[in-house]
C-alpha positions, 0 to 999 in steps of 0.5 A: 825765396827771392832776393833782390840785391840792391846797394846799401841804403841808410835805412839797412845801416842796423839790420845789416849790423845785427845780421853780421853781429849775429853771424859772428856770435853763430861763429864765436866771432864775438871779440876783439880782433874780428869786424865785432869791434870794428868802429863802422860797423853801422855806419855801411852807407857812409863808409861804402859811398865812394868810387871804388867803394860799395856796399850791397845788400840781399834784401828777401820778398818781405823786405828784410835784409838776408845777406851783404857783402862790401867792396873797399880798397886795402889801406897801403896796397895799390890796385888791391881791394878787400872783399869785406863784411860777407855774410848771408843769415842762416836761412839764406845760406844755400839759396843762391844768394851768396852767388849772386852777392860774390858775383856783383862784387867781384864784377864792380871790383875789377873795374878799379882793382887789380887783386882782391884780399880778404881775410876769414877765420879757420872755423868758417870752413863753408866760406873758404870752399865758397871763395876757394870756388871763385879763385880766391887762392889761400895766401901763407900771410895777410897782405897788411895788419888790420884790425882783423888781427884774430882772422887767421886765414887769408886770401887773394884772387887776380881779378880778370878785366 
């Protein structure tokens, strides 16, 4: 299957919700503390809008959301940004996707950032090898307390200019 990634529109605000909802309930990710309880979840085309600041989606030959991964600063860190609400459905796992989506959103990044942060959780084994693959580097402690508090596993990578 193909798949297009484009940026976050209005219109996929919902469906990109229900696919990280549904993601984090495949991962018992469900609660507090997880981006389960973050108050924008389905508010990606307002949050994801300015310079420094993107949202992009994979969207399939039906037009149907498969994948999203979301570039934003980290409050209270200079020059650092998080690799934020990276998550592909079941069915697109494996296809290339989650390639294609880390790649714009690591090339976008070092265009305003310095580092790139971002937290997991220890039972999503797949990601950590995934980032590990694109130099991210397993960091002892988080970078600032977000409200991700029960995302145990922590990341960074130097972005190259």
């Amino acid at each position: 299957m193909e798949y297009k990634i484009r940026e976050i529109e209005r219109k996929d605000n919902q469906k990109v919700e229900d696919l990280i909802r549904g993601c984090l309930i495949e991962f018992g990710a469900n609660h507090e503390g997880t981006a389960w309880a973050d108050p924008d979840l389905g508010r990606f085309s307002e949050i994801y809008n300015s310079e420094g600041s993107k949202y992009w989606v994979a969207e399939d030959e039906n037009g149907r959301i498969a994948g999203g991964v979301g570039i934003g600063p980290l409050t209270g860190v200079k020059d650092v940004c998080e690799l934020q609400k990276m998550y592909c459905l079941p069915h697109a796992r494996g296809t290339g996707v989650a390639h294609s989506l880390i790649k714009i959103a690591l090339d976008y990044a070092k265009k305003y950032y310095v580092t790139c942060y971002l937290e997991t959780m220890k039972n999503m084994t797949a990601a950590q090898k995934f980032y590990e693959k694109y130099g991210f580097q397993r960091t002892c402690n988080s970078l600032v307390k977000t409200e991700h508090f029960a995302c145990d596993i922590h990341y960074v990578k130097e972005l190259e200019r």
